[in-house]
C-alpha positions in Angstrom: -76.8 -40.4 -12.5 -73.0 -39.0 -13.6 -72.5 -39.0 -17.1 -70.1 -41.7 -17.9 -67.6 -41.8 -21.5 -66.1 -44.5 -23.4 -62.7 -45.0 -25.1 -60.2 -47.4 -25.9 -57.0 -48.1 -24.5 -54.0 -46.7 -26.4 -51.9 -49.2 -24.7 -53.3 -52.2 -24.3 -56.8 -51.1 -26.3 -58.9 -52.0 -23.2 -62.5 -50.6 -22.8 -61.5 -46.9 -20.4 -64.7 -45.3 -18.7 -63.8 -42.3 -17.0 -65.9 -39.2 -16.3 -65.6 -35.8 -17.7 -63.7 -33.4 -16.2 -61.0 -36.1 -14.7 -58.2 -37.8 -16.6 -59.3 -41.1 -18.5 -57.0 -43.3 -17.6 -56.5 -47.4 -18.3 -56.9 -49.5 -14.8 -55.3 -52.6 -16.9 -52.2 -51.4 -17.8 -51.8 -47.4 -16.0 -51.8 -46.0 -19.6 -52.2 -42.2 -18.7 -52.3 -42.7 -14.6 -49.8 -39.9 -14.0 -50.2 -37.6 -16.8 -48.6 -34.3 -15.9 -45.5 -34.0 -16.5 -42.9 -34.2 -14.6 -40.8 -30.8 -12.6 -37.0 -31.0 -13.9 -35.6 -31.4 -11.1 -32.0 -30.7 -10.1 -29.3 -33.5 -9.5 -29.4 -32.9 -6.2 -33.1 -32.8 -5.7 -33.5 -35.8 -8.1 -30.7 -37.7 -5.5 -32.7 -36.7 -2.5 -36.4 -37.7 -3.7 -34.8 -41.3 -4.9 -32.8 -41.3 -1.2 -36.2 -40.7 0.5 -38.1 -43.1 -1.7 -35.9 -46.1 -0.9 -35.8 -44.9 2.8 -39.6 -45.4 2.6 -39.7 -48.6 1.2 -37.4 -49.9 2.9 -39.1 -49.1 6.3 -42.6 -49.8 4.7 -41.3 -53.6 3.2 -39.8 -54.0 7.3 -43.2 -52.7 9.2 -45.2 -55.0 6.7 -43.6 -58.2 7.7 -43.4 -57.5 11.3 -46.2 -55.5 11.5 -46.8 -52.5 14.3 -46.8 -53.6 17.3 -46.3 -51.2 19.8 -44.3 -47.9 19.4 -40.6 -47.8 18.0 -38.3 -47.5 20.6 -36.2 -44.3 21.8 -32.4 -43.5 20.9 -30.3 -42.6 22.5 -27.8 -41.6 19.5 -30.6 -38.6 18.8 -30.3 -37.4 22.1 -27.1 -37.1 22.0 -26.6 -35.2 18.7 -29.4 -33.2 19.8 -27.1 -32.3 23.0 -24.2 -31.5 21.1 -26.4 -28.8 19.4 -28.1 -27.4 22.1 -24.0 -27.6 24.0 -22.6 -25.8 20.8 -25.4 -22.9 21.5 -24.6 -22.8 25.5 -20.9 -22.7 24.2 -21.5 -19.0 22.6 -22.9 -17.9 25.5 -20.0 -18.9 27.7 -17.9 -17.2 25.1 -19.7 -14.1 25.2 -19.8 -13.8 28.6 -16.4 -14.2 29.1 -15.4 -11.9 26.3 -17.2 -8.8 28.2 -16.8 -9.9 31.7 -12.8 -10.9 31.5 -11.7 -9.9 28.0 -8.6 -11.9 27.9 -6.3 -8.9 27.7 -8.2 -7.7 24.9 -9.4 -4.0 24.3 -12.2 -3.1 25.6 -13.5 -2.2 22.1 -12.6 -5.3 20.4 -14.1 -7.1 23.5 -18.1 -5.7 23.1 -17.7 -6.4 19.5 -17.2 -9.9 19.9 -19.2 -10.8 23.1 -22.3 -9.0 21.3 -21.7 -11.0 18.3 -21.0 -14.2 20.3 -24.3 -13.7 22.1 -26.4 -12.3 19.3 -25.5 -15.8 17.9 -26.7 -17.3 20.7 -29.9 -15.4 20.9 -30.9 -16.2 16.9 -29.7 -19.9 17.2 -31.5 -20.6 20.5 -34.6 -22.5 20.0 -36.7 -21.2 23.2 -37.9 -18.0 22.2 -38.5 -16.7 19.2 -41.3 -14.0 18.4 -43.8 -15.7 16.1 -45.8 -13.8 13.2 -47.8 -16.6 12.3 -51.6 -15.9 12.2 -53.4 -17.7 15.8 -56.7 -18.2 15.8 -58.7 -18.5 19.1 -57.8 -21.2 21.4 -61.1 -23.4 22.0 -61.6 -25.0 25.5 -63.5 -27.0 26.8 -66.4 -24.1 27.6 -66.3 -23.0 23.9 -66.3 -26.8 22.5 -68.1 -28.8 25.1 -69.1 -31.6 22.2 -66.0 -31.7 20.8 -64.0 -32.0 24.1 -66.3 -35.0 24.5 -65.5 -36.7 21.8 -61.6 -36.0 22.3 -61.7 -37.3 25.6 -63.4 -40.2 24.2 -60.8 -41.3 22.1 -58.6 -40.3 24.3 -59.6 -42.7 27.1 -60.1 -45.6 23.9 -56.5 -45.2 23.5 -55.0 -44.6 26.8 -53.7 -41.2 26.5 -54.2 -37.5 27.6 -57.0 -35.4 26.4 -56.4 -31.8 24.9 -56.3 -28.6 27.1 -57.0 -26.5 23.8 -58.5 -26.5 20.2 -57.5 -24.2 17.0 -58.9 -24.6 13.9 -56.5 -23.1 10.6 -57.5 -22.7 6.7 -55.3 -25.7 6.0 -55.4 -29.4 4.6 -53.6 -30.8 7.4 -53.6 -31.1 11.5 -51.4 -31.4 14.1 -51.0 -31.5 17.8 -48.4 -29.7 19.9 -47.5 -29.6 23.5 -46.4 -25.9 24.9 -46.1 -25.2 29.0 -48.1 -22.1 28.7 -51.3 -24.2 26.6 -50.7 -27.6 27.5 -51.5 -30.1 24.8 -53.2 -27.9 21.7 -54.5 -29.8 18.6 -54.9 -27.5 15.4 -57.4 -28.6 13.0 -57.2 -27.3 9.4 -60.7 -26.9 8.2 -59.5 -27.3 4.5 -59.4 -31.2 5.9 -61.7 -31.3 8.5 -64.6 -30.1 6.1 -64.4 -33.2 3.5 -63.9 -35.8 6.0 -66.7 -37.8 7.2 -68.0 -38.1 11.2 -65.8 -41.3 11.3 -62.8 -39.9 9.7 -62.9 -37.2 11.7 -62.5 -40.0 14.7 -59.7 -41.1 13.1 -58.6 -37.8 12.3 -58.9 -36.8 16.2 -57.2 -40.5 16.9 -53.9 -39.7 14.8 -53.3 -36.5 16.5 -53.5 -37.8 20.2 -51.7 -40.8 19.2 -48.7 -38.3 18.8 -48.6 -38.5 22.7 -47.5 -42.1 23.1 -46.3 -42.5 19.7 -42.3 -41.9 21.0 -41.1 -40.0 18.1 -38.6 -37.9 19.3 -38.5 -35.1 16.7 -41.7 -33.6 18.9 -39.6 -33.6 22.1 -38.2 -30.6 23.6 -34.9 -31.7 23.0 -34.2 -33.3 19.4 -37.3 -30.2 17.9 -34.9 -27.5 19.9 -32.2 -28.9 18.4 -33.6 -29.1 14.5 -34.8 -26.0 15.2 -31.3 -24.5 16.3 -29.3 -26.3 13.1 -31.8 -24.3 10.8 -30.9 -21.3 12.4 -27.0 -22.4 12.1 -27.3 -23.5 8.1 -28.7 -19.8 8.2 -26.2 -17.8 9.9 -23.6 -19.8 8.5 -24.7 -20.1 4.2 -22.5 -17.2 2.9 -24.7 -15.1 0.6 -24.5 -15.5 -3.7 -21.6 -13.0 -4.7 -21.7 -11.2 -7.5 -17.7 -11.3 -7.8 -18.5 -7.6 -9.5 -17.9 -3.9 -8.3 -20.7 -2.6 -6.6 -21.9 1.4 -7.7 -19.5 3.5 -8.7 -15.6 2.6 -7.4 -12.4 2.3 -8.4 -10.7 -0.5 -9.2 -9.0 -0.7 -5.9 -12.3 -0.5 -4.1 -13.5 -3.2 -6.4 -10.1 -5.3 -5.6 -11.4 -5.3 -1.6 -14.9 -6.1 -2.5 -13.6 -9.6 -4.2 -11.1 -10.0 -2.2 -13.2 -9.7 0.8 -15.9 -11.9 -0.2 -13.6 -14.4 -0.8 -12.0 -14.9 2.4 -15.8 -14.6 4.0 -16.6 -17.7 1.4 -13.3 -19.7 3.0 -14.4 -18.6 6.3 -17.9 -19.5 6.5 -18.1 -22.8 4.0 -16.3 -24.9 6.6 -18.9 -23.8 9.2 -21.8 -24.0 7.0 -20.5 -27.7 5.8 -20.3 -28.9 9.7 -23.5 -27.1 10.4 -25.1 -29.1 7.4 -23.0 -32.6 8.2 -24.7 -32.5 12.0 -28.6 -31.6 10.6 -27.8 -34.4 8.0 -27.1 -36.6 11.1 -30.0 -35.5 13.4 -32.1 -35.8 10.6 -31.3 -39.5 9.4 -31.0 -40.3 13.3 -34.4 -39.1 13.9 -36.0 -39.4 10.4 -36.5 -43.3 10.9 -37.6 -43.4 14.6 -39.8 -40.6 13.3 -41.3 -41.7 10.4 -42.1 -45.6 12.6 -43.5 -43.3 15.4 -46.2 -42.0 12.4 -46.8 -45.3 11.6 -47.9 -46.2 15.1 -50.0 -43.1 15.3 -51.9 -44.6 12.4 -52.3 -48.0 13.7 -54.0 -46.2 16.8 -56.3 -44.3 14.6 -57.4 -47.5 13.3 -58.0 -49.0 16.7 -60.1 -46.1 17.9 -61.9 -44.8 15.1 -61.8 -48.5 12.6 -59.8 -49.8 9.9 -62.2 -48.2 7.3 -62.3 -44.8 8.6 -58.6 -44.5 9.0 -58.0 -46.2 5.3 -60.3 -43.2 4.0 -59.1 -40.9 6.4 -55.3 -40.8 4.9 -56.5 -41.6 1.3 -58.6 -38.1 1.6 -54.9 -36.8 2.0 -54.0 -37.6 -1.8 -57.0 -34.8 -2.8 -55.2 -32.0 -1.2 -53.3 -29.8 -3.6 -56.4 -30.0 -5.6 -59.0 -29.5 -2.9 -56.7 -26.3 -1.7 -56.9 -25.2 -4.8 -60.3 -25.8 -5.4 -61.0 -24.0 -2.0 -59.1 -21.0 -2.5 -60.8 -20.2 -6.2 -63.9 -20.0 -4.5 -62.7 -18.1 -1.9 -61.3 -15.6 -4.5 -64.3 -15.4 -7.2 -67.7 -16.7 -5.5 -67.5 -14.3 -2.7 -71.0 -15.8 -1.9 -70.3 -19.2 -1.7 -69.5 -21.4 1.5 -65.9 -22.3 0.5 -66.1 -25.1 3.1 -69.0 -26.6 1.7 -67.7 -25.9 -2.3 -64.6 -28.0 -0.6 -66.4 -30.7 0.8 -68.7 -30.9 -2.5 -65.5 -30.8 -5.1 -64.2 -33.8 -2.8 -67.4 -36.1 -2.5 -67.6 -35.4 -7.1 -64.8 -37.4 -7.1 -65.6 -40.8 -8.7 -64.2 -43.6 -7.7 -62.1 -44.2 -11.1 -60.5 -40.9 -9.9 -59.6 -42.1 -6.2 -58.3 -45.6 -7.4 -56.1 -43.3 -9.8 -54.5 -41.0 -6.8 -54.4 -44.7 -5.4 -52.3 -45.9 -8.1 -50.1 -43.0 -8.6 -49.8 -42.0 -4.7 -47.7 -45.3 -5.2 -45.8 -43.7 -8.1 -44.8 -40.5 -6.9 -44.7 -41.5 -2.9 -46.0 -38.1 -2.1 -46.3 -37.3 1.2 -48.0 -34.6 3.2 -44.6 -33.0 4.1 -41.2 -34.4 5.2 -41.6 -35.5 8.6 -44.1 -38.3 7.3 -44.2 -40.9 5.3 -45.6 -41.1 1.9 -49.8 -41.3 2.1 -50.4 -44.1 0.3 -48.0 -46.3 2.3 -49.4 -45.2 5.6 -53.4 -45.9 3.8 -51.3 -49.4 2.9 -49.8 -50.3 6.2 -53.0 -49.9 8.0 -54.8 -52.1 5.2 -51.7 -54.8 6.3 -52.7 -54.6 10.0 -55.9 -56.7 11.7 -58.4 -55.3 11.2 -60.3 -53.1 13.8 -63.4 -52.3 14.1 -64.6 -48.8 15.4 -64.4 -48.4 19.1 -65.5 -44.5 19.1 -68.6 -43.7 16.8 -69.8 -40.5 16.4 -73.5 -40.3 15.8 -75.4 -37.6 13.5 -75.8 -35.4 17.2 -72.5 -34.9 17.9 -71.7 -33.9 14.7 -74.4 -31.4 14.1 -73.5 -30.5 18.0 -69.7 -30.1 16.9 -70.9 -28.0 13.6 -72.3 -25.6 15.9 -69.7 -25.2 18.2 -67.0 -24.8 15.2 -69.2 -21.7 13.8 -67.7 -19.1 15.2 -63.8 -20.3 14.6 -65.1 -21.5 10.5 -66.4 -17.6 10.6 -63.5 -16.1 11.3 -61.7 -18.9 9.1 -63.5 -18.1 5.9 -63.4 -14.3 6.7 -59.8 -14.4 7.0 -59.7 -16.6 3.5 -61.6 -14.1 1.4 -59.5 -11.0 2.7 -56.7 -12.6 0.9 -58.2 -11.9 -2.4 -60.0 -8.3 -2.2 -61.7 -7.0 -4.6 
């Protein structure tokens, strides 16, 4: 039995239990719910987070009274900024091309300069190829996983979609799907999450990701992702860097005079660009944003239908543990070289009374955290799916599959946790 402590209220002097080693806090009047304080935050970042809170709301308040009925619909305004963008990038190549096959009269010298540079634009801007040096585990198929695969396909049929041609697992408290030509449809499961959900989250966990294939949200498309993708890469290129305004090493005063003065006219040169390049992000963003943040919604609502209301509800609310499960995670993964930092996850997780959870509750309303920008905030997604009929679980899975699926995962959580302690050597 967990040791329980008393006090009273300093607000409203109502009788607090709470458990030690988590923040006593009053459920009558949220005395103490969001003790830390808070980051000073810039004007700017203090504009944005406000922006993106009433954004929220306000597409939380609509979904609520209409409810999620089907996927939001496509637009065509994001296609069409997403165009422009991907035109702008096909636009430097023409350039180029044209500088070193025709030249316009221009010197030959004058002509490879700019025709490199108008195609070395093109080449960092375009959102195709790019080498990655991210760290890729092994892809899983259907050989390596044949429980899992089951299961997948499972929900998969439950909601009318594709299964998955591929499986990677990553150290991280998240997951996501992706489609590529050379893989096909690849889910990534971060085992940070995987390992303190339960069998039935882990349905609805599965569920959410494969609803991304009929959820319509057009930031995962080829087109408007290119194109987000591309205006990164153009805020890049285009954001002059700081200036010093001071003489660099040892030169004279005239040397000094050029160094200001050509800083300066690269400032006037590249703010204009980097202010368009920022204006058409800002529009693909708040185009694509809403559609995208409904299209998460839906995924949700599909979650529930597959795996049941409950297990989706607990699913998204095991989201508002993550900083302090990652963290949690990564100090055993440091200092108990021994330990199982899966199981010292999934253990720190389940000591959580339920005091604590109705707290992160209660203050994932405060703070509308969300797991990154391109979804909404937690607590609204764990509400909106609270807010719908509720469904009970179409896909179960039973004590075999799970012990089957732990025993296919052992190899990849090997690697995993091998990987996680060579970040901290000794």
């Amino acid at each position: 039995m967990s040791v329980v402590e008393q006090m009273a209220c300093p607000g409203c002097s109502s009788q607090i239990l709470y458990a030690p080693g988590f923040v006593a806090w009053c459920q009558a009047c949220d005395w103490n719910v969001d003790p830390t304080p808070p980051r000073r935050l810039s004007w700017r970042e203090r504009r944005a987070a406000k922006s993106s809170a009433r954004k929220s709301r306000s597409l939380f308040d609509e979904l609520i009274t209409k409810g999620v009925s089907g996927p939001p619909p496509r637009s065509l305004a994001i296609n069409l900024v997403a165009a422009a963008v991907h035109l702008l990038t096909a636009v430097c190549v023409a350039i180029g091309l044209l500088l070193l096959i025709d030249g316009f009269g221009w010197l030959l010298p004058i002509r490879i300069v700019l025709g490199a540079l108008a195609l070395g634009t093109a080449a960092v801007v375009q959102p195709f190829w790019h080498p990655t040096r991210t760290r890729r585990s092994k892809l899983l198929t259907r050989d390596h996983a044949p429980t899992l695969f089951a299961l997948v396909d499972e929900v998969a049929a439950t909601l009318g979609c594709k299964g998955l041609d591929g499986i990677r697992v990553s150290t991280d408290f998240n997951a996501s799907i992706q489609h590529t030509r050379s893989e096909g449809w690849v889910m990534t499961l971060g085992l940070a999450l995987w390992s303190v959900l339960s069998p039935q989250e882990r349905v609805a966990l599965v569920a959410h990701e494969l609803g991304h294939q009929l959820n319509h949200d057009q930031r995962n498309g080829v087109l408007v992702h290119g194109a987000a993708f591309s205006m990164s890469r153009w805020a890049y290129l285009l954001t002059p860097p700081k200036s010093t305004l001071r003489p660099r090493g040892r030169v004279g005063p005239s040397a000094a005079g050029l160094t200001v003065l050509g800083e300066m006219l690269v400032l006037l040169l590249l703010l204009p660009l980097a202010a368009a390049a920022a204006g058409l992000a800002w529009l693909l963003d708040v185009l694509a944003g809403r559609q995208g943040l409904a299209a998460e919604y839906y995924a949700d609502s599909l979650a529930a239908k597959a795996a049941g209301t409950e297990a989706a509800v607990s699913a998204l609310e095991r989201l508002l543990l993550a900083e302090a499960c990652f963290r949690r995670l990564h100090q055993v993964a440091k200092f108990d070289k021994a330990a199982d930092p899966w199981a010292a996850v999934a253990a720190y997780a389940a000591s959580f009374p339920a005091g604590e959870l109705e707290r992160q509750r209660r203050l994932g309303r405060l703070r509308l955290p969300a797991i990154n920008s391109e979804h909404p905030p937690t607590q609204l997604r764990a509400d909106l799916v609270r807010s719908l009929p509720y469904e009970t679980a179409k896909v179960v899975m039973d004590s075999g599959q799970a012990a089957g699926i732990e025993r296919e995962l052992a190899g990849p959580v090997g690697a995993a946790t091998q990987y996680l302690r060579s970040l901290y050597p000794r």
